[in-house]
C-alpha positions in Angstrom: -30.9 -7.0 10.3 -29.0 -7.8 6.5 -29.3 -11.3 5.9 -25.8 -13.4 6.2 -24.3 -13.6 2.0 -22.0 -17.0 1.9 -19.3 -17.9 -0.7 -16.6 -20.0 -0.6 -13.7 -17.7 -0.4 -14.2 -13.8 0.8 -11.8 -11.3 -0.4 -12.0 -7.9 1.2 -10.2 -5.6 -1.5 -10.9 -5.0 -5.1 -7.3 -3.9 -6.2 -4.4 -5.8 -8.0 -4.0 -8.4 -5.3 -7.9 -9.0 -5.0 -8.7 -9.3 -8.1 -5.8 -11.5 -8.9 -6.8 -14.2 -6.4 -10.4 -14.1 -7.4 -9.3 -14.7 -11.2 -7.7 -17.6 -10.0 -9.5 -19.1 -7.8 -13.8 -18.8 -9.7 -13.0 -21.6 -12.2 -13.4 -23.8 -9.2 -15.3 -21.1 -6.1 -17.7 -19.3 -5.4 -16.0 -16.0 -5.0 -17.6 -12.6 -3.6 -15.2 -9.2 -4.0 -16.1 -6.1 -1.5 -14.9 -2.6 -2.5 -14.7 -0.2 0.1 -16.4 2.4 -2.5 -16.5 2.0 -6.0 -14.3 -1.2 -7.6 -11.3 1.4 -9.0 -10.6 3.5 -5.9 -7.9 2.1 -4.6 -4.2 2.4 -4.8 -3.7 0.0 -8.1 -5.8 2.3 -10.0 -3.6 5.4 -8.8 -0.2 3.1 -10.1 1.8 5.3 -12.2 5.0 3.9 -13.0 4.9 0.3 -13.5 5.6 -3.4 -12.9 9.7 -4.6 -12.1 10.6 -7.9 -14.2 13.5 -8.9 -16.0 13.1 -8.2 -19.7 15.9 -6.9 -20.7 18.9 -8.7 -22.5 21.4 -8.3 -19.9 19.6 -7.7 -17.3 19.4 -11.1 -14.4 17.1 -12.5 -11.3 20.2 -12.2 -9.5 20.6 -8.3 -10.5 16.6 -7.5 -9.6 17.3 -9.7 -6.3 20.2 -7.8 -5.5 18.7 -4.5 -6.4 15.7 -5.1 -4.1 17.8 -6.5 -1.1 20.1 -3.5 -1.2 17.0 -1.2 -1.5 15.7 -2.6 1.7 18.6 -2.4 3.9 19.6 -6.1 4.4 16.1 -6.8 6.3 14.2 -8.7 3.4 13.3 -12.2 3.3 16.1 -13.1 0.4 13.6 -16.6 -0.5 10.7 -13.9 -0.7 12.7 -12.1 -2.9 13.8 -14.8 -4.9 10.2 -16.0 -5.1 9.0 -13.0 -6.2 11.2 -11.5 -9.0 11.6 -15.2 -10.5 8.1 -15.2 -11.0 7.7 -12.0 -12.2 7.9 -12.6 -16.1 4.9 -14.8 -16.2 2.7 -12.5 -14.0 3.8 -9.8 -17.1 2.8 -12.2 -19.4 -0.6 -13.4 -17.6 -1.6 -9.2 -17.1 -1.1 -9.1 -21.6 -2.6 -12.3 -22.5 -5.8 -10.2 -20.0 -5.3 -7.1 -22.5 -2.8 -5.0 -20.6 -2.0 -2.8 -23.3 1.9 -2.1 -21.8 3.8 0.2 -23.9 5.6 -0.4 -27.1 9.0 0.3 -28.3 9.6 3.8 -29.2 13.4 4.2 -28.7 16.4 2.3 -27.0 15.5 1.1 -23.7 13.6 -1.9 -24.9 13.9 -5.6 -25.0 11.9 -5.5 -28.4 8.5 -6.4 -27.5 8.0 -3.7 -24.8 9.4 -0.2 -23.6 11.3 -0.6 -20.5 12.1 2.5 -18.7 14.3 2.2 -15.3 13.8 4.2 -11.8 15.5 4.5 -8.5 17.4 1.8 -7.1 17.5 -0.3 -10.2 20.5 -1.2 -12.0 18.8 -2.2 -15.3 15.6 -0.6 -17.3 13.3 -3.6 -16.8 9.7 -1.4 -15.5 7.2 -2.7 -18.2 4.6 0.2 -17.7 1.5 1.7 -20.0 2.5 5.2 -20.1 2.2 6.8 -16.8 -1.1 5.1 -16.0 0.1 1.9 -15.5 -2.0 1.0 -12.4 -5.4 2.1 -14.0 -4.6 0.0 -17.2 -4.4 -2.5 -14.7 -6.9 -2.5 -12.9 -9.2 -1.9 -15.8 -8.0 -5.1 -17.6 -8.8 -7.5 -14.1 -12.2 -5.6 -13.1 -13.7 -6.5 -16.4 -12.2 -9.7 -16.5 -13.5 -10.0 -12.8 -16.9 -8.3 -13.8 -17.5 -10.6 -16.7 -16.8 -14.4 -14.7 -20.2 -15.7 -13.5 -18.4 -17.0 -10.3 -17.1 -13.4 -9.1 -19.7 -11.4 -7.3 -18.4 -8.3 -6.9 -20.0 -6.0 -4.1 -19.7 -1.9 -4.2 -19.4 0.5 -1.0 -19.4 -2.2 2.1 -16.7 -0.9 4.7 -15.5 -3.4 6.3 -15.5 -3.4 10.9 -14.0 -6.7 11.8 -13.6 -9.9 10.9 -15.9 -13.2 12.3 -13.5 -15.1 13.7 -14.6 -18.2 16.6 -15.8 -15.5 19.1 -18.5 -14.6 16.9 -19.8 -18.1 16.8 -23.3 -19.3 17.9 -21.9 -22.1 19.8 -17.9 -21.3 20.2 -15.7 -23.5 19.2 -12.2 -21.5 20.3 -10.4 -22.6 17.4 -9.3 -19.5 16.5 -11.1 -19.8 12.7 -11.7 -16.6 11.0 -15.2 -17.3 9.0 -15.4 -14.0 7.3 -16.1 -10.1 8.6 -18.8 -7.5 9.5 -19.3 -4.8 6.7 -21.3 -1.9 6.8 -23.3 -0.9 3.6 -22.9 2.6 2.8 -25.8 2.6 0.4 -28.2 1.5 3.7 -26.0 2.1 6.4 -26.8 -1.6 8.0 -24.3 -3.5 8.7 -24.2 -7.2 6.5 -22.6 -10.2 7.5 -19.8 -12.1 5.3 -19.1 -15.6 5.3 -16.7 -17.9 3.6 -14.8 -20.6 4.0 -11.9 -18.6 3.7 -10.8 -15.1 3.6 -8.3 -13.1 1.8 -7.3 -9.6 3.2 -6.2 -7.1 0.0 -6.8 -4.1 1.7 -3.8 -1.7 1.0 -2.1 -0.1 3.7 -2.4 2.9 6.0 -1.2 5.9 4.0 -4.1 8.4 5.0 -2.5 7.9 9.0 -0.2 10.9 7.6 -1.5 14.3 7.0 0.2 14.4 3.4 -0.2 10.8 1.8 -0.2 9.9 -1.9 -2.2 7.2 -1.0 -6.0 7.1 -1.7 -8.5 8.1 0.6 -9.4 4.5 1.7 -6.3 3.2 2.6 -6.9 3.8 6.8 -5.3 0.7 7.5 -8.5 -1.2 7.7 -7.2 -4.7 7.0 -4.0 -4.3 9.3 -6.6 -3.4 12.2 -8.8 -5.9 11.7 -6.3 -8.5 11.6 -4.6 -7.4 14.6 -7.4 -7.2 16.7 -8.5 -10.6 15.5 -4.9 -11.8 16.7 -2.9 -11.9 14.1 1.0 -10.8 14.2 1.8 -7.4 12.8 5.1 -6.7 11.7 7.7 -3.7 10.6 5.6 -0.7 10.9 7.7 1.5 11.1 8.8 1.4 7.8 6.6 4.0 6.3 7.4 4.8 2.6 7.4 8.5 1.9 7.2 9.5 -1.9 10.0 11.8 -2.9 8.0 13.9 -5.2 4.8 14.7 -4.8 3.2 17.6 -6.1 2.9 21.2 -4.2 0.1 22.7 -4.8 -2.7 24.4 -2.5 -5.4 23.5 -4.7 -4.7 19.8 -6.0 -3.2 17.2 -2.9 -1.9 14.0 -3.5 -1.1 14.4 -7.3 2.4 12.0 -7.5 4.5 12.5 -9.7 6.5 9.3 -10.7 9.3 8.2 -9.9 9.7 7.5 -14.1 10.7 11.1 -14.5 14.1 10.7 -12.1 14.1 7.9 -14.0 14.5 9.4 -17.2 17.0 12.5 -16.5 14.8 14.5 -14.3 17.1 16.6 -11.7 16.0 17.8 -8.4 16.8 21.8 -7.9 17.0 24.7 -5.1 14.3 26.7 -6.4 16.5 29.7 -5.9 19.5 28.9 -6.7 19.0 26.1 -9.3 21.5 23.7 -7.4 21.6 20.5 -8.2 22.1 18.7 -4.9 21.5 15.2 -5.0 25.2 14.5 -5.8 25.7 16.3 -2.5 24.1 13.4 -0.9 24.5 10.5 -3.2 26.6 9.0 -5.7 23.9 7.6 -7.6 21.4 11.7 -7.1 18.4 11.1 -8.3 18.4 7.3 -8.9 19.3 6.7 -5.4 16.5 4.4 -3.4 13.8 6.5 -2.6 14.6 6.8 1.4 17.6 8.7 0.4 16.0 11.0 -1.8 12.9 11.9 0.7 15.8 12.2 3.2 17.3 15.2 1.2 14.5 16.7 0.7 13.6 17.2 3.2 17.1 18.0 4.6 17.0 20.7 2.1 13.5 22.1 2.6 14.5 22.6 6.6 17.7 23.6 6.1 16.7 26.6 4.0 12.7 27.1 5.4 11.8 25.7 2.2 8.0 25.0 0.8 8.9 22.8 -1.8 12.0 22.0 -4.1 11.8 21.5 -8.0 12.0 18.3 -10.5 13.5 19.5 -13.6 12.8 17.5 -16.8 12.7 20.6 -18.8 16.7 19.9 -20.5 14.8 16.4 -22.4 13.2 16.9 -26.0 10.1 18.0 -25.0 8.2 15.5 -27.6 10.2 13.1 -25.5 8.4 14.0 -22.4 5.0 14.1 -23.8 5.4 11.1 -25.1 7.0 9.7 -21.9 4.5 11.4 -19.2 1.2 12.3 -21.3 -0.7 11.8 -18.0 1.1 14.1 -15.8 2.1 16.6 -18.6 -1.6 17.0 -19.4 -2.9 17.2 -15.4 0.4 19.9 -14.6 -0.5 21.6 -18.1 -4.1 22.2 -16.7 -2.3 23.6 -13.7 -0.4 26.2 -15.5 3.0 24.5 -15.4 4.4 23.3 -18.6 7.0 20.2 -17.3 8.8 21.1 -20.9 10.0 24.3 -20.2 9.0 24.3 -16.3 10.5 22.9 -13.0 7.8 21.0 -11.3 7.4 22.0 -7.4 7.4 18.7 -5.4 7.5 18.0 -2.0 8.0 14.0 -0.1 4.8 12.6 0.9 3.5 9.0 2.5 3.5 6.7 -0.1 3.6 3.1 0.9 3.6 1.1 3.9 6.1 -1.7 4.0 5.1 -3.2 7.0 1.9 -5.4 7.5 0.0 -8.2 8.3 2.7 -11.6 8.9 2.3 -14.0 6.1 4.0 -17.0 4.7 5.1 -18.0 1.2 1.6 -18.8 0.5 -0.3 -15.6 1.9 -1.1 -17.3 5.1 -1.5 -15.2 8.5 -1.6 -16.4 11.8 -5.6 -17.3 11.7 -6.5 -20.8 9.8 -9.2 -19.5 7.2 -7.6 -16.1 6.7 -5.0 -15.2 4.2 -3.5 -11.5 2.8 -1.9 -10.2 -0.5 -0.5 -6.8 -1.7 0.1 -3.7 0.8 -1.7 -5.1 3.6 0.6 -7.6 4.0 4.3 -8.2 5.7 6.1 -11.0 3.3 9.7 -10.4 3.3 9.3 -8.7 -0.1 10.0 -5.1 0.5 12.5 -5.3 4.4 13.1 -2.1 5.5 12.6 0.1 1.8 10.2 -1.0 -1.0 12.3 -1.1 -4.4 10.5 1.0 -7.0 7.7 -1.0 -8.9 7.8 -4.1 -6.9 4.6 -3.2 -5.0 2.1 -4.0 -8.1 4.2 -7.2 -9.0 4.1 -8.3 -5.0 0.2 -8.1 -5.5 0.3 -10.7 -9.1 2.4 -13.2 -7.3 1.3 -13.1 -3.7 -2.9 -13.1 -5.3 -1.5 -15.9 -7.2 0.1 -17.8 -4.4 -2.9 -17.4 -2.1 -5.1 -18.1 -5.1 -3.2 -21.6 -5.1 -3.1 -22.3 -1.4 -6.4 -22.5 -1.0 -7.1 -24.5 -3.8 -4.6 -26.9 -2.4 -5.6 -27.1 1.0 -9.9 -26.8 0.3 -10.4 -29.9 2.2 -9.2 -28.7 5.2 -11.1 -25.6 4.8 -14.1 -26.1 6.7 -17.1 -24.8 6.1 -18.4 -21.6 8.5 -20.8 -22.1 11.5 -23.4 -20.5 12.5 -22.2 -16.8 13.2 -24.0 -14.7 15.4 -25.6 -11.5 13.6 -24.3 -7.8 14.2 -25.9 -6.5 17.6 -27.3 -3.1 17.5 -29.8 -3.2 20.2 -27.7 -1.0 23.1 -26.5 2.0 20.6 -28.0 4.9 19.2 -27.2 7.5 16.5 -24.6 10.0 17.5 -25.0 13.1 17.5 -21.5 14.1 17.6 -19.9 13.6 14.3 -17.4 16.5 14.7 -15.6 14.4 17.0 -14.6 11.7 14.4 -13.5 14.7 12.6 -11.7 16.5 14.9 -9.7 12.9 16.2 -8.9 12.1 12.5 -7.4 15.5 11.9 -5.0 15.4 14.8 -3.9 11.8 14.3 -2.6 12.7 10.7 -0.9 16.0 12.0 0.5 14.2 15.2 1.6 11.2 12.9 3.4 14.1 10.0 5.1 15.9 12.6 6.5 12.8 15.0 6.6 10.0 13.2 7.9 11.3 9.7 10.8 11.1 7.9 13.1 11.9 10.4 12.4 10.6 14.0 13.7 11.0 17.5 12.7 9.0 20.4 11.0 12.1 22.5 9.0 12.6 19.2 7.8 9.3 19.1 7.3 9.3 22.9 4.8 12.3 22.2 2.8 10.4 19.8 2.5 7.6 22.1 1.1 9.8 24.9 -1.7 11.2 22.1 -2.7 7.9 20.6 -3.2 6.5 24.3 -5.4 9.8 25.3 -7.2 9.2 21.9 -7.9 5.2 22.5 -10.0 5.4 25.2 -12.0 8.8 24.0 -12.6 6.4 20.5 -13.2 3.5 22.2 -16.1 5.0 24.4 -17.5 6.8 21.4 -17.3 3.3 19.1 -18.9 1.5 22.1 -22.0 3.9 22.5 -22.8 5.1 18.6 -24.1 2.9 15.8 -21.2 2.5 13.6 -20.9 4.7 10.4 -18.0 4.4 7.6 -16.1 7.7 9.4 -15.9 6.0 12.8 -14.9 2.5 10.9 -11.7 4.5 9.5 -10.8 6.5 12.7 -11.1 3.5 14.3 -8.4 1.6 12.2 -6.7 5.0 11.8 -5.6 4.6 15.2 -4.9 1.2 15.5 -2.5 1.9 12.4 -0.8 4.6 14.5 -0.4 2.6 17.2 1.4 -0.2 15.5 3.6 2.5 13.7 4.8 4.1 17.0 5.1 1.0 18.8 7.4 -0.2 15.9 9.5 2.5 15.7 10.0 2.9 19.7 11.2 -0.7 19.4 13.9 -0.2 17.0 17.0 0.8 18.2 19.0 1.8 15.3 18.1 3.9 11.9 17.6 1.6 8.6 15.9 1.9 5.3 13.0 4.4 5.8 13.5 4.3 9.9 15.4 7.1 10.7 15.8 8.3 14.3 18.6 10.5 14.8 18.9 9.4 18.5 20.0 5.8 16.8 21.7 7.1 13.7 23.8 4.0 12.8 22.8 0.4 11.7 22.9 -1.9 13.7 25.2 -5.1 12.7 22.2 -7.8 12.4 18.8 -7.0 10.8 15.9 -7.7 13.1 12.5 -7.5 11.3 10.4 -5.8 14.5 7.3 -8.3 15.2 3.9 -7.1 17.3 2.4 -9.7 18.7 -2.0 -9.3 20.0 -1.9 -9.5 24.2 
């Protein structure tokens, strides 16, 4: 059995939000980082468009507050907000002064010092991005800031299972601490125990529950599972972000392409006809909020027996796109599509999940010792829609704000007690793998077809009635088989799915990116929808 590794402060994640609160927090800790593979897997690194701040002459807090709270339907946390986008600036400033290289004036648009370019649902141009690659600039800049500080270990290709909480204590104390987590190394395949005298959850969220996700192939909702099982709330599932345009093709999935393009004059087109019809929807076509957009799409893709629809940049100087979109132009180019003279076929796909673990101003769940930043999370930021480029920016401030918290309150941090080891002794190997498969398949095609962009009860009812048939099969199969990475992921899989059909069931009405056209109108007060652990 792995020997126990201590630190002071755990963090499970290794994107934008991890890396943030570890940079702020090894001046003074001992800090260890785990990466469910390699360090730039996860969603930062796949980041196209950019950060939202206020940068632009003209532009206000108020206006980016406003924009975000109309975004998600009425159901954010307005202090969140407010805490958030007033913060915002700085975390900008912090990401140069780390060598961010964000790009440089190269038309109007600008507040002099960077290019700002604007997308959906914003009323000003104030995303501060590095091209199209904004989140693997990023995430470069923090992991060799992160690599290079003597108190960061950073630890490669350990999969997290559950957190140690008091249960797993020697001698149990029933206080409810969590002490760390249980993380199988892929490299060895034995399972290692974490300790720390506290823990930060920077996860992501659970895009891969969906058979068509933009999101990287980690993000299974690990940290969301393990925090509900420990017994922490869980909050606003339901609102499942779905990417208006993602690109169709058989041979590449999950390519996005940004939301930047909309942004600057791309139309969306009937591929025979050559329609324009987002005006048919919305006055503001294709800078509404990105529910909206997804909506019509996919309105339009039914309605006609559609496979995709276009995004047509092609009317814009074409050194202007280049210039704009060298990332994208140069993937699509390889492709055989040429976005300067071509439509681009795109189709919606799951692209963020704005629901999460419950946490306070400060990053704090339910659990003393265990705090969460970024996607995994539930803050307020994002209610019942996630404005465009707040995600990356929730991940500076909140990493900040946990960073700070436990700085603040190390004295009452105690350090971890004697935590049993992982028990092995009454499992063997399985020899079944094909079942993990065949269970992770039909959770994502069950999840697309039910729980999608547009919902009804009876769909959501079936999904219920497979995720119940599939807990118990899992369950028996996670009980009897030494654990491997696969069954880890299935296992959370489902959890996620749970917690996403449960949430959805529970809300009566249709808001923001919860559409169920058995509830079609909004209700009058906005209820965020709160699990609570039995």
């Amino acid at each position: 059995m792995a020997e126990e590794r201590q630190s002071d402060v755990l963090i499970i994640g290794s994107g934008a939000a991890g890396l943030t609160a570890a940079l702020n927090l090894a001046d003074r800790f001992r800090v260890t980082v785990l990466a469910k593979g390699g360090f730039n897997e996860g969603s930062t690194a796949h980041a196209q468009g950019g950060i939202a701040a206020v940068l632009e002459e003209g532009d206000t807090f108020d206006s980016h507050i406003e924009d975000t709270m109309i975004a998600g339907a009425g159901l954010n946390d307005r202090s969140t907000v407010e805490f958030v986008v007033e913060n915002a600036p700085a975390a900008i400033e912090r990401l140069a002064e780390l060598g961010v290289p964000f790009t440089t004036p190269h038309e109007q648009g600008s507040n002099g010092r960077w290019h700002l370019t604007r997308e959906g649902g914003h009323s000003h141009r104030r995303i501060v991005h590095v091209d199209d690659a904004t989140g693997w600039a990023v995430q470069d800049a923090l992991l060799k800031a992160a690599l290079a500080h003597p108190n960061i270990r950073m630890v490669p290709d350990m999969v997290a299972i559950d957190l140690a909480t008091s249960r797993h204590e020697q001698r149990y104390s029933g206080a409810g601490h969590v002490w760390g987590c249980y993380a199988i190394n892929r490299r060895t395949g034995r399972v290692e125990l974490f300790t720390a005298h506290a823990t930060v959850l920077a996860t992501g969220g659970a895009g891969r529950t969906y058979l068509f996700s933009t999101a990287p192939k980690g993000a299974t909702g690990d940290g969301i599972a393990m925090a509900w099982r420990a017994g922490c709330r869980v909050s606003n599932m339901e609102f499942m972000q779905f990417h208006p345009t993602c690109l169709y093709n058989h041979d590449v999935k999950n390519f996005l392409i940004t939301e930047a393009v909309r942004g600057e004059g791309g139309h969306l087109k009937l591929p025979q006809s050559g329609h324009r019809f987002m005006p048919d929807f919305d006055d503001r076509a294709e800078l509404a909020p990105r529910d909206i957009v997804a909506r019509a799409i996919d309105h339009e893709i039914k309605r006609l027996g559609l496979d995709y629809v276009h995004l047509d940049i092609s009317h814009r100087d074409p050194a202007f796109v280049v210039a704009h979109f060298p990332t994208i132009y140069a993937r699509l180019l390889d492709l055989g599509i040429d976005m300067t003279k071509q439509p681009i076929p795109v189709v919606p796909a799951q692209h963020y999940t704005c629901g999460g673990v419950v946490v306070d101003r400060d990053g704090r769940t339910d659990l003393p010792g265990l705090y969460a930043a970024g996607e995994v999370s539930q803050s307020g930021l994002h209610g019942a829609n996630r404005l465009a480029s707040n995600s990356l920016l929730e991940c500076f401030v909140y990493g900040e704000a946990v960073a700070r918290n436990i700085a603040h309150c190390w004295d009452e941090l105690p350090p971890p007690p004697p935590i049993r080891p992982w028990d092995e002794s009454r499992v063997t190997d399985s020899d079944e793998e094909v079942v993990i498969k065949q269970n992770w398949t039909e959770i994502r095609r069950f999840m697309w077809n039910y729980v999608g962009i547009v919902r009804t009860t009876k769909r959501l009812e079936r999904a219920q009635t497979r995720i119940n048939m599939l807990k118990e099969e899992v369950a028996d199969y996670y009980g009897h088989f030494r654990v491997t990475p696969d069954l880890v992921e299935l296992r959370n899989l489902l959890a996620a799915a749970e917690l996403i059909v449960r949430s959805a069931l529970e809300r009566k009405e249709s808001r923001g990116l919860h559409y169920n056209a058995d509830y079609p109108d909004r209700s009058l007060e906005a209820r965020d929808t709160i699990l609570t652990p039995s």
